[in-house]
PDBQT receptor file of N, H, CA, C and O in Angstrom, charges set to zero:
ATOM      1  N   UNK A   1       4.143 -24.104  26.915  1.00  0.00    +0.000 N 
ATOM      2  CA  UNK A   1       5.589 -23.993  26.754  1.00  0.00    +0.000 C 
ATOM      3  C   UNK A   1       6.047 -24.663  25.455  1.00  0.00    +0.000 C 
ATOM      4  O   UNK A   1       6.897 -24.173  24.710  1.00  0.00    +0.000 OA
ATOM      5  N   UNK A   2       5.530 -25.614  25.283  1.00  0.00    +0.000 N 
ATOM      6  H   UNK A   2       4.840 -26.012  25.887  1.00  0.00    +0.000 HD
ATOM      7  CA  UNK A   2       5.864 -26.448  23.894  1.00  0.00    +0.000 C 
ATOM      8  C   UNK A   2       5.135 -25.835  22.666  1.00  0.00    +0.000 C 
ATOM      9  O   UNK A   2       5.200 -26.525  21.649  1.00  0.00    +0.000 OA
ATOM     10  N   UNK A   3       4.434 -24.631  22.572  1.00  0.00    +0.000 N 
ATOM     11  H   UNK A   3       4.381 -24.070  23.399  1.00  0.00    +0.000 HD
ATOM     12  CA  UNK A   3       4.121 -24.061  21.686  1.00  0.00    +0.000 C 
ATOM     13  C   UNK A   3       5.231 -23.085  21.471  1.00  0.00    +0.000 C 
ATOM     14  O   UNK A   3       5.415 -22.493  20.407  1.00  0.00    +0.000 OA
ATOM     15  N   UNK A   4       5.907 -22.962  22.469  1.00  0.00    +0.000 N 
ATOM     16  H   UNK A   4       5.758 -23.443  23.333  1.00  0.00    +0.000 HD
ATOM     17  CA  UNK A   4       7.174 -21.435  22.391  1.00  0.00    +0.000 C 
ATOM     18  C   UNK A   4       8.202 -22.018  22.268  1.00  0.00    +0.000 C 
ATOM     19  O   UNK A   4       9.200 -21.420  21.867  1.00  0.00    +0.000 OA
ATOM     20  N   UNK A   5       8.224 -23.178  22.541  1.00  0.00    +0.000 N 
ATOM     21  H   UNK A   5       7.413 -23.664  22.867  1.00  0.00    +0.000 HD
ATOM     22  CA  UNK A   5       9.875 -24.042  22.071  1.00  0.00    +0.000 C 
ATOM     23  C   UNK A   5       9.387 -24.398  20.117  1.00  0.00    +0.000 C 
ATOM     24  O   UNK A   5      10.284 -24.587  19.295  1.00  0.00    +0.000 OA
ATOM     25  N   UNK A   6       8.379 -24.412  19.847  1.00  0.00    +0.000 N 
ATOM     26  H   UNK A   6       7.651 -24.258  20.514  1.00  0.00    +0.000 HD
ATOM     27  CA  UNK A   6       7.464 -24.794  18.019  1.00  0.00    +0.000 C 
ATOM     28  C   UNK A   6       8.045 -23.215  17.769  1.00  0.00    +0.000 C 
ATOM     29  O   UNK A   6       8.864 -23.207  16.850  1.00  0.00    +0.000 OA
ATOM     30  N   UNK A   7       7.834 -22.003  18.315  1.00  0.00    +0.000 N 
ATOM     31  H   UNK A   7       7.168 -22.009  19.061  1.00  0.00    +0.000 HD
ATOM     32  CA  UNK A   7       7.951 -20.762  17.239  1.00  0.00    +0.000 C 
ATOM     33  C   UNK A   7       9.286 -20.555  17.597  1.00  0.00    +0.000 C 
ATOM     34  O   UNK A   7       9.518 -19.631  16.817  1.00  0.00    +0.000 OA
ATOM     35  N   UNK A   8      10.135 -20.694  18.083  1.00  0.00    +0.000 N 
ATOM     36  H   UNK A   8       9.947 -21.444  18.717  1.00  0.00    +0.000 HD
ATOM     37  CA  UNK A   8      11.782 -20.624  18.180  1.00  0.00    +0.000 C 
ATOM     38  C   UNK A   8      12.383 -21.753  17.155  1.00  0.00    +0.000 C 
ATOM     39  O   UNK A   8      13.453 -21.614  16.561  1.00  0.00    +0.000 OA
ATOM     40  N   UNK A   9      11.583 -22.812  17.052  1.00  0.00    +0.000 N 
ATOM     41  H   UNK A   9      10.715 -22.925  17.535  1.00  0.00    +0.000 HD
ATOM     42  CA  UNK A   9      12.477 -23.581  16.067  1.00  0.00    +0.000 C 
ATOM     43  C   UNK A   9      11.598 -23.485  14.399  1.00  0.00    +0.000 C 
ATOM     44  O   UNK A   9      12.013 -24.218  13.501  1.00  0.00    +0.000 OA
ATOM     45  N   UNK A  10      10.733 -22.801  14.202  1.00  0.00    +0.000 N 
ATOM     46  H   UNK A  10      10.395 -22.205  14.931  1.00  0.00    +0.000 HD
ATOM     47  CA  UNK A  10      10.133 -22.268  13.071  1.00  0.00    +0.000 C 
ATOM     48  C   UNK A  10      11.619 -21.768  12.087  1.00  0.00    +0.000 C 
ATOM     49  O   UNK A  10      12.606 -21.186  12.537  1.00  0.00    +0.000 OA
ATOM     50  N   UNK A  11      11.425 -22.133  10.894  1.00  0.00    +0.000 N 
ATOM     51  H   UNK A  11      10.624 -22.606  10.528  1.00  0.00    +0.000 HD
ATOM     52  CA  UNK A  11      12.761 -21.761   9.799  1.00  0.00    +0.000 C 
ATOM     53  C   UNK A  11      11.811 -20.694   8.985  1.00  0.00    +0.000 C 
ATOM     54  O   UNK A  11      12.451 -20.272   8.022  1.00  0.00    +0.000 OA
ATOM     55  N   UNK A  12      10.488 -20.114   9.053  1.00  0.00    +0.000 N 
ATOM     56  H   UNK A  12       9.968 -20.457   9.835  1.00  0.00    +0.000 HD
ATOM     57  CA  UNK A  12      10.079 -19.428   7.845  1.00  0.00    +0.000 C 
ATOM     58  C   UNK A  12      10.601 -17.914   7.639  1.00  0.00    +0.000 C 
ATOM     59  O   UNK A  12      10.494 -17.206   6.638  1.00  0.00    +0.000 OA
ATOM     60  N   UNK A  13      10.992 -17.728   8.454  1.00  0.00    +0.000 N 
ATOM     61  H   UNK A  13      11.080 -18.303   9.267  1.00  0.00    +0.000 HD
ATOM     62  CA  UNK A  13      11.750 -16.593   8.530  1.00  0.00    +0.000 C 
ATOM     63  C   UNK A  13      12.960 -16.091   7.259  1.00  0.00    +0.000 C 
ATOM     64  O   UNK A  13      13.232 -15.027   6.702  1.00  0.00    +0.000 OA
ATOM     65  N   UNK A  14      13.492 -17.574   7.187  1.00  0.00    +0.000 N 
ATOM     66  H   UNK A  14      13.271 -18.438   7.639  1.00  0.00    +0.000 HD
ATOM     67  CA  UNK A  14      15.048 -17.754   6.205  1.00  0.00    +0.000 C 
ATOM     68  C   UNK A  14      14.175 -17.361   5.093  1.00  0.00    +0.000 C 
ATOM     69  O   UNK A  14      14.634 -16.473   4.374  1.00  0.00    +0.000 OA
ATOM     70  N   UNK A  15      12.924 -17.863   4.767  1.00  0.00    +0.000 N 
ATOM     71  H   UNK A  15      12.551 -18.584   5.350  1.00  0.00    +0.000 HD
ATOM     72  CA  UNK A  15      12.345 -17.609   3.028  1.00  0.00    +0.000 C 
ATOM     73  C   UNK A  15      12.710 -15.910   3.346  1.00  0.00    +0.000 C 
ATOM     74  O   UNK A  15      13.635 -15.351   2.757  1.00  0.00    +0.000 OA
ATOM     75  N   UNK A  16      11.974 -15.309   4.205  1.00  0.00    +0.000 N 
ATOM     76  H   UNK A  16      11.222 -15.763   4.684  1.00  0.00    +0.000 HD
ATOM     77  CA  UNK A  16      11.773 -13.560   4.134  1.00  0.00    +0.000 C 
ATOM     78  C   UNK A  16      13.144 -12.928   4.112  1.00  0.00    +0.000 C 
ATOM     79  O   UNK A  16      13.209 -11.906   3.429  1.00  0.00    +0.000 OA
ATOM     80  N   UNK A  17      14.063 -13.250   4.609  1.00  0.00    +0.000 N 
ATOM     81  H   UNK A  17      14.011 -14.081   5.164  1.00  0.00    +0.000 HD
ATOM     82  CA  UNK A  17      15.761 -13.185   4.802  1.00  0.00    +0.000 C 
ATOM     83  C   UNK A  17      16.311 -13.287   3.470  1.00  0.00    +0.000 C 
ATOM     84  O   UNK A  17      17.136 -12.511   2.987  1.00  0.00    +0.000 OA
ATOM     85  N   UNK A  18      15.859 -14.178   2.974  1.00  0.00    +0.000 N 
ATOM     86  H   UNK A  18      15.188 -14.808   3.366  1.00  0.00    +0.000 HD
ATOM     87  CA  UNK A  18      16.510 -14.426   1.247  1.00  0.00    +0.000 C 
ATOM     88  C   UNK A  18      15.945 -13.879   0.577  1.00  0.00    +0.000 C 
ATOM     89  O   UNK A  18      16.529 -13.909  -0.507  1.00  0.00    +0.000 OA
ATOM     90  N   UNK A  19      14.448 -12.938   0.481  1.00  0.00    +0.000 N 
ATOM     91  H   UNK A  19      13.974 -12.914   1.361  1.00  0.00    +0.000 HD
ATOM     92  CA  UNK A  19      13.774 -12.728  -0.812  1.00  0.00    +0.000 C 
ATOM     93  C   UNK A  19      14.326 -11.159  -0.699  1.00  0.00    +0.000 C 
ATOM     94  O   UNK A  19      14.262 -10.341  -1.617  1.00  0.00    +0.000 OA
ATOM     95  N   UNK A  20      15.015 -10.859   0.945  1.00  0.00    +0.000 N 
ATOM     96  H   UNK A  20      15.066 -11.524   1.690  1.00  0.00    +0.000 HD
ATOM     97  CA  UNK A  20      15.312  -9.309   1.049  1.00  0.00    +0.000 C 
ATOM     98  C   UNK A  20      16.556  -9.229   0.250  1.00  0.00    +0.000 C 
ATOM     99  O   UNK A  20      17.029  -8.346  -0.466  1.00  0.00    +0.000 OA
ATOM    100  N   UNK A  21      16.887 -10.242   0.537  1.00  0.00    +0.000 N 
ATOM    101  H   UNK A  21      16.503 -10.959   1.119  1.00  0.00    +0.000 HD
ATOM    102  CA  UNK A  21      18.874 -10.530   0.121  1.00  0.00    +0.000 C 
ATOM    103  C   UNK A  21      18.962 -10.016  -0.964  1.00  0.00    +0.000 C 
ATOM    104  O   UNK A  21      19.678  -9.036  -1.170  1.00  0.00    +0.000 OA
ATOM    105  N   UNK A  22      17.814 -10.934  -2.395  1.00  0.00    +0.000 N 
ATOM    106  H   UNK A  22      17.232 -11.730  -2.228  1.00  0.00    +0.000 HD
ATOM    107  CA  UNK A  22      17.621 -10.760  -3.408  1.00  0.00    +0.000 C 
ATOM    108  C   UNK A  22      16.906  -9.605  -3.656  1.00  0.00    +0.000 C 
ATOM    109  O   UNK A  22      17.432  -9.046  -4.619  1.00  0.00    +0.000 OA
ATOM    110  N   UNK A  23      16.010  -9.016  -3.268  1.00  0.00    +0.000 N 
ATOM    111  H   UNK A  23      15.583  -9.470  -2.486  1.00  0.00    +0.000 HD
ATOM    112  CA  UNK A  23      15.698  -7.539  -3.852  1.00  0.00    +0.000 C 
ATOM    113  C   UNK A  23      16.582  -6.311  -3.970  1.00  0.00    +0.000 C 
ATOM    114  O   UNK A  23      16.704  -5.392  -4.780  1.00  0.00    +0.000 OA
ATOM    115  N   UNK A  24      17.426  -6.854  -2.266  1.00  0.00    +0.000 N 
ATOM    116  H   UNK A  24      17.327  -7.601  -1.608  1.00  0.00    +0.000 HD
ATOM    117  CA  UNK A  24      18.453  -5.607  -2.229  1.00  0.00    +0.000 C 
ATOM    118  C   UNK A  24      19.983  -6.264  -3.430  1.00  0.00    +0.000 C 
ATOM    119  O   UNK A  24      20.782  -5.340  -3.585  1.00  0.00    +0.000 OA
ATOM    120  N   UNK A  25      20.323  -7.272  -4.017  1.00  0.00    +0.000 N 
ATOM    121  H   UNK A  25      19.674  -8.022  -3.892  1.00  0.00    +0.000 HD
ATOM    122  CA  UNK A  25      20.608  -7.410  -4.717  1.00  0.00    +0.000 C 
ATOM    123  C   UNK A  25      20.232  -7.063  -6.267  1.00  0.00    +0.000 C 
ATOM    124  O   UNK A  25      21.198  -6.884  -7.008  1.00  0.00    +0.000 OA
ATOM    125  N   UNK A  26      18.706  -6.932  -6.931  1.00  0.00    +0.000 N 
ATOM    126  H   UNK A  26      17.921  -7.078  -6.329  1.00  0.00    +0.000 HD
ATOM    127  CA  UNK A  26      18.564  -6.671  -7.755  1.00  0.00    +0.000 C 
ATOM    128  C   UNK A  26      18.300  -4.693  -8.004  1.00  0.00    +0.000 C 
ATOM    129  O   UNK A  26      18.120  -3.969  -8.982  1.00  0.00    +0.000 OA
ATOM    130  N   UNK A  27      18.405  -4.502  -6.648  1.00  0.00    +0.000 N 
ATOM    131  H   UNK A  27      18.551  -5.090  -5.853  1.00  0.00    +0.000 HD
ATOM    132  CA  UNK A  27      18.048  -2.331  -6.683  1.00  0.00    +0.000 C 
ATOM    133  C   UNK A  27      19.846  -2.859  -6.739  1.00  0.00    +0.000 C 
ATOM    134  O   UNK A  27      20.008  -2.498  -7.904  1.00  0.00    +0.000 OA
ATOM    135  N   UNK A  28      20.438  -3.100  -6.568  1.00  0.00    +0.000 N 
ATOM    136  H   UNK A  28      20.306  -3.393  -5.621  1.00  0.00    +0.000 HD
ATOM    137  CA  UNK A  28      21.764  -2.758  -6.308  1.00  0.00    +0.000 C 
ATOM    138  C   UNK A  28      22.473  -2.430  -8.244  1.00  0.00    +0.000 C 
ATOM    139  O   UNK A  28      23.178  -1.546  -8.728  1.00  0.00    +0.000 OA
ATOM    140  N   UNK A  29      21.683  -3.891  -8.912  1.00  0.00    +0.000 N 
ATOM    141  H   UNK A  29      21.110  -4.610  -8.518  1.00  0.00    +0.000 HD
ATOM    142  CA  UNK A  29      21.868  -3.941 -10.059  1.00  0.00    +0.000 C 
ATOM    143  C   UNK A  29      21.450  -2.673 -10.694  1.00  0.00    +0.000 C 
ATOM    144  O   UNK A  29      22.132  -1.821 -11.264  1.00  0.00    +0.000 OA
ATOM    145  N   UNK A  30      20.323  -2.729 -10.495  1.00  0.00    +0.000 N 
ATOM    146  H   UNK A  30      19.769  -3.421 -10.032  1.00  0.00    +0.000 HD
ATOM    147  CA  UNK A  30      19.458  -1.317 -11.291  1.00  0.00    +0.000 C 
ATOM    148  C   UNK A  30      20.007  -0.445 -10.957  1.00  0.00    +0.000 C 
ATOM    149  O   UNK A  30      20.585  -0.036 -11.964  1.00  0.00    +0.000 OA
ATOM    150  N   UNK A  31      20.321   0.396  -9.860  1.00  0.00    +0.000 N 
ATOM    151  H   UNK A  31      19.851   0.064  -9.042  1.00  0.00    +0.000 HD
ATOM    152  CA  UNK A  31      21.298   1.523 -10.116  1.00  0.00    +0.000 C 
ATOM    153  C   UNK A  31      22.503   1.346 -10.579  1.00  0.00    +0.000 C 
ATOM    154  O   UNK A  31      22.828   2.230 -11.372  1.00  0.00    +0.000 OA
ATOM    155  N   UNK A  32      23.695   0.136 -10.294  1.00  0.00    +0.000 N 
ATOM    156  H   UNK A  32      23.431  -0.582  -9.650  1.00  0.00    +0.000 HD
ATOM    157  CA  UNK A  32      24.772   0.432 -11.369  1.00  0.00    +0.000 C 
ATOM    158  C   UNK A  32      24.245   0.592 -12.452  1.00  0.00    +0.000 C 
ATOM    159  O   UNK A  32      24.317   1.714 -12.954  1.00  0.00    +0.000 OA
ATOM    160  N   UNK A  33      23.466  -0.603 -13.239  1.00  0.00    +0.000 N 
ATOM    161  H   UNK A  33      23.408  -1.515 -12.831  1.00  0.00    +0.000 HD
ATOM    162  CA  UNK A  33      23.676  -0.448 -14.633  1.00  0.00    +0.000 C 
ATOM    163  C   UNK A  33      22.032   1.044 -15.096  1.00  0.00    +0.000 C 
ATOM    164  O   UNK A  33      21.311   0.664 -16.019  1.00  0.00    +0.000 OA
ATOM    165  N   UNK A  34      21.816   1.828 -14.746  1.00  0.00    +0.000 N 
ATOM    166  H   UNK A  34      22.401   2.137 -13.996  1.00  0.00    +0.000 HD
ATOM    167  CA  UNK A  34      20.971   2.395 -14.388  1.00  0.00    +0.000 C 
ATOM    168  C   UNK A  34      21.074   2.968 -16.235  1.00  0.00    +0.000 C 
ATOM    169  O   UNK A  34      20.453   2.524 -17.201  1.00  0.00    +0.000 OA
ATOM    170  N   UNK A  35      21.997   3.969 -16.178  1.00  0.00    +0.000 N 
ATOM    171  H   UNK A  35      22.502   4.330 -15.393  1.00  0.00    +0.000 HD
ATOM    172  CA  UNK A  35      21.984   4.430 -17.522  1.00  0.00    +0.000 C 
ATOM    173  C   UNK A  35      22.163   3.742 -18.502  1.00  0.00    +0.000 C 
ATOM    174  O   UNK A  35      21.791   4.277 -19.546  1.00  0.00    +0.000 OA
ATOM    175  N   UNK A  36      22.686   2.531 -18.615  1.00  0.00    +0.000 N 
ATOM    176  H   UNK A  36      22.988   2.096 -17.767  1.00  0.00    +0.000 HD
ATOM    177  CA  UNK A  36      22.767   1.190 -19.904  1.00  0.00    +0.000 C 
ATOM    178  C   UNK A  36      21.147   1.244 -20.097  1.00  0.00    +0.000 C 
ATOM    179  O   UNK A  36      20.594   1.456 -21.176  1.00  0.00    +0.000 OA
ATOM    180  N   UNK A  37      20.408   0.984 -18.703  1.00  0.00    +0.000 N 
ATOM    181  H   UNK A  37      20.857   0.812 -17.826  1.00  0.00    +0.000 HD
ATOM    182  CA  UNK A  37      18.994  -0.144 -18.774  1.00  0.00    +0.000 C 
ATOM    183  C   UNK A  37      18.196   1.105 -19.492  1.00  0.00    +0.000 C 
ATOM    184  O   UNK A  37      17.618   0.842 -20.547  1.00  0.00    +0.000 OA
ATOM    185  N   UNK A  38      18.129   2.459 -18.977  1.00  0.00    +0.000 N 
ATOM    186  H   UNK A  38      18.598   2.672 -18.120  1.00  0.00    +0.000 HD
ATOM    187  CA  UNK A  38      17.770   3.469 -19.773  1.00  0.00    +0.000 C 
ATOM    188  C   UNK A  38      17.738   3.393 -21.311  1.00  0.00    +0.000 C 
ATOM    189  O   UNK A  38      16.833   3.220 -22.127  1.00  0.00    +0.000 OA
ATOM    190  N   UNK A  39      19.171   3.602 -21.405  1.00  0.00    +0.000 N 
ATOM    191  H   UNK A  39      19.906   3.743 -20.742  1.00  0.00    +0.000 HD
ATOM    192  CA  UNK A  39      19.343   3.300 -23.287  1.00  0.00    +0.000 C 
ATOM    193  C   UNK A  39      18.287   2.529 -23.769  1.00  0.00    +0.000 C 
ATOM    194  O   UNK A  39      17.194   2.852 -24.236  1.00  0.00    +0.000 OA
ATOM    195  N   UNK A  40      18.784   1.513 -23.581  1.00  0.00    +0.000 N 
ATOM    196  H   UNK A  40      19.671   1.251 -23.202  1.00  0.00    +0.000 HD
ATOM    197  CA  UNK A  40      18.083   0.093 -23.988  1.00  0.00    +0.000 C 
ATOM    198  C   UNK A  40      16.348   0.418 -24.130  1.00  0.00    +0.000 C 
ATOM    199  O   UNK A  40      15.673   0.095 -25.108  1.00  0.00    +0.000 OA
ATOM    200  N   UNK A  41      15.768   1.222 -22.750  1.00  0.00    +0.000 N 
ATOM    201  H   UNK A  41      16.316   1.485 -21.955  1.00  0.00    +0.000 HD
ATOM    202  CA  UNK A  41      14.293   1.079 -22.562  1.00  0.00    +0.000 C 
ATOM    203  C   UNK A  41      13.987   2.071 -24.063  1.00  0.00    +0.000 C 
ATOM    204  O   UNK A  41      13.081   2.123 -24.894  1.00  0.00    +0.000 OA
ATOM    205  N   UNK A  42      15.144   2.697 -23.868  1.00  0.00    +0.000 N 
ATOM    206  H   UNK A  42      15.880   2.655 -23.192  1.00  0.00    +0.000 HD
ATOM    207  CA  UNK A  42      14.740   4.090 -25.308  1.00  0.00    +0.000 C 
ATOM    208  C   UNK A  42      14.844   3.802 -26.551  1.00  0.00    +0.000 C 
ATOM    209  O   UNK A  42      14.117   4.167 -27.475  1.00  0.00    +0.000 OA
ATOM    210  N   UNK A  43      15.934   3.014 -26.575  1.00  0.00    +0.000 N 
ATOM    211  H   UNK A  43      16.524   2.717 -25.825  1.00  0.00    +0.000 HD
ATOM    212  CA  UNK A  43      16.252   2.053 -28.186  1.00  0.00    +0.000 C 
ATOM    213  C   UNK A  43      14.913   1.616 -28.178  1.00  0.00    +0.000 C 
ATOM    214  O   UNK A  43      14.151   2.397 -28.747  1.00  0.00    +0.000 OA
ATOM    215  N   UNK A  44      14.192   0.208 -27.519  1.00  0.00    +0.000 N 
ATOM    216  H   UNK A  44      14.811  -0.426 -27.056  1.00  0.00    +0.000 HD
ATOM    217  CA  UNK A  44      13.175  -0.523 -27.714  1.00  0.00    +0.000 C 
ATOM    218  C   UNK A  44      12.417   0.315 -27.622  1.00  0.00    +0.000 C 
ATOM    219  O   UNK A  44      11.701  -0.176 -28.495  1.00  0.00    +0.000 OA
ATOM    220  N   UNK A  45      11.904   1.161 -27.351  1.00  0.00    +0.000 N 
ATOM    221  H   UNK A  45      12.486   1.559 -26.642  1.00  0.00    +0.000 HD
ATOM    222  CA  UNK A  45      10.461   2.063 -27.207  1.00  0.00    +0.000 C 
ATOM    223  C   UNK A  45      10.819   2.949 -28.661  1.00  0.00    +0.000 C 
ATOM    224  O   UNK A  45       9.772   2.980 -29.307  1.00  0.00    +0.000 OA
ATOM    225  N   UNK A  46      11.740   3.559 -29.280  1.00  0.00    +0.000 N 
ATOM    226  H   UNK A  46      12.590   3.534 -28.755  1.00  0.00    +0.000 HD
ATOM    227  CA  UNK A  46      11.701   3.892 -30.293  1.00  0.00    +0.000 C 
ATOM    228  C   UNK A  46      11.548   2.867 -31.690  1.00  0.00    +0.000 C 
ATOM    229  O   UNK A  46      11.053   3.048 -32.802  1.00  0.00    +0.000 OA
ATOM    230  N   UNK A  47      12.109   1.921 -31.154  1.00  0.00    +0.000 N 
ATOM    231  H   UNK A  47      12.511   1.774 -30.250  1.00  0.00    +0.000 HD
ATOM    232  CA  UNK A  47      12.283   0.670 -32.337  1.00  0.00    +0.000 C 
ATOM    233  C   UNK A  47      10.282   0.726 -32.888  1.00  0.00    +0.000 C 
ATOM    234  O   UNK A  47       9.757   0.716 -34.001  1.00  0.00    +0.000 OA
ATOM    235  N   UNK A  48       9.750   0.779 -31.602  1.00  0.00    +0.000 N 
ATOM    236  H   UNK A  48      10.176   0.788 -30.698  1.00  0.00    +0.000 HD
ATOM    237  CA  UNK A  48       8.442   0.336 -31.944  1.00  0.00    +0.000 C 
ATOM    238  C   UNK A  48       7.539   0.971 -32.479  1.00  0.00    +0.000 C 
ATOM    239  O   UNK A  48       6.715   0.516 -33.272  1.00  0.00    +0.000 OA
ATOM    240  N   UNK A  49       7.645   2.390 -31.974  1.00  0.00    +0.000 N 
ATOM    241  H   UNK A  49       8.315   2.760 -31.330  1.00  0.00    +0.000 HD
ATOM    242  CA  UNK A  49       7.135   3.291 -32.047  1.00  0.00    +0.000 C 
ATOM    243  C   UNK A  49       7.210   3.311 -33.992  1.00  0.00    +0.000 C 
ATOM    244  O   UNK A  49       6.233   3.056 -34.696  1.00  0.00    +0.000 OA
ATOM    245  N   UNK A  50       8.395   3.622 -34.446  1.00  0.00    +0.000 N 
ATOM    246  H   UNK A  50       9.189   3.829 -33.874  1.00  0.00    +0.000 HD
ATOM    247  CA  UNK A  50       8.903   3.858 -35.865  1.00  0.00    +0.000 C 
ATOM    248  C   UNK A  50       8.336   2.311 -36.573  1.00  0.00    +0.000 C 
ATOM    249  O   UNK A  50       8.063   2.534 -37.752  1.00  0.00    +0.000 OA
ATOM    250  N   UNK A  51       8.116   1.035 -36.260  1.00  0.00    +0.000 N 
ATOM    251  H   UNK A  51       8.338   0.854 -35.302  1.00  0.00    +0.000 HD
ATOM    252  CA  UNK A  51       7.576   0.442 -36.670  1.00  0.00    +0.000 C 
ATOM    253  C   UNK A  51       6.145   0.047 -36.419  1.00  0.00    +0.000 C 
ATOM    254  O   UNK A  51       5.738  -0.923 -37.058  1.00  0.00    +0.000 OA
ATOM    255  N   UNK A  52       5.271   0.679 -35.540  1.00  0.00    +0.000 N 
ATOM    256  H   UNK A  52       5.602   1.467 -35.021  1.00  0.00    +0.000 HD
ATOM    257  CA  UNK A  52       3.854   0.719 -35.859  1.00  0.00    +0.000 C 
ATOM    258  C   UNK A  52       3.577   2.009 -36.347  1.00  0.00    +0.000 C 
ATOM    259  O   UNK A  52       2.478   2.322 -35.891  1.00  0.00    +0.000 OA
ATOM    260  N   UNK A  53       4.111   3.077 -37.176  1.00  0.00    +0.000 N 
ATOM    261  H   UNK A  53       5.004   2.822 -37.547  1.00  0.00    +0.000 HD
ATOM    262  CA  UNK A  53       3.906   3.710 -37.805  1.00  0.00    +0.000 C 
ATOM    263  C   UNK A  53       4.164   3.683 -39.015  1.00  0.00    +0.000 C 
ATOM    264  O   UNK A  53       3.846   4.625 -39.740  1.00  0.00    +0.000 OA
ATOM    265  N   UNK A  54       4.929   2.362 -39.576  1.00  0.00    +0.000 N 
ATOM    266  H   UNK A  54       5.188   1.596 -38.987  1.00  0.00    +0.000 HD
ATOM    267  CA  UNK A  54       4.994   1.969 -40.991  1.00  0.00    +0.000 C 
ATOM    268  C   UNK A  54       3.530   1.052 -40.898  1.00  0.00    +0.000 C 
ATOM    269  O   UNK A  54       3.137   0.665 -41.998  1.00  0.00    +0.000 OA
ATOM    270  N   UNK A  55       2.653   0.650 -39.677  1.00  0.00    +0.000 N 
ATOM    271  H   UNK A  55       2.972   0.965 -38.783  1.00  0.00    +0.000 HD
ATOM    272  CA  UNK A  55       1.806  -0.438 -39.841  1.00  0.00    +0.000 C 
ATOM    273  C   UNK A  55       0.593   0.251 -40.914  1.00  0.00    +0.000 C 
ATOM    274  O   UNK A  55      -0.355  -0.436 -41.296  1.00  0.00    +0.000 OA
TER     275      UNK A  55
C-alpha cells in the first residue's frame, strides 16, 4: 500500500506536462510566423549558395 500512496505523490509527470506545453507552444509559433521563417530560410540558403560560388 505504501508503494501506491509513493506513485500518487510522484511529481514527474509535471516535467512531461511542461515539455508538451512548450512544444505545443513552439508548432504554434512556426505556423504563425510560417511564411516570415520561410523567407528568411531562402534569403540564408541563397546568401550562401552565391557566396561559395565566388569561393
Amino acid at each position: 500500500m505504501n508503494l501506491l500512496d509513493e506513485f500518487w505523490r510522484e511529481e514527474d509527470a509535471v516535467g512531461v506536462v511542461e515539455i508538451i506545453l512548450i512544444l505545443v507552444v513552439l508548432i504554434g509559433l512556426v505556423i504563425i510566423f510560417k511564411e516570415q521563417l520561410t523567407s528568411l530560410v531562402k534569403s540564408i540558403l541563397s546568401k550562401i549558395t552565391s557566396q561559395s560560388n565566388s569561393i
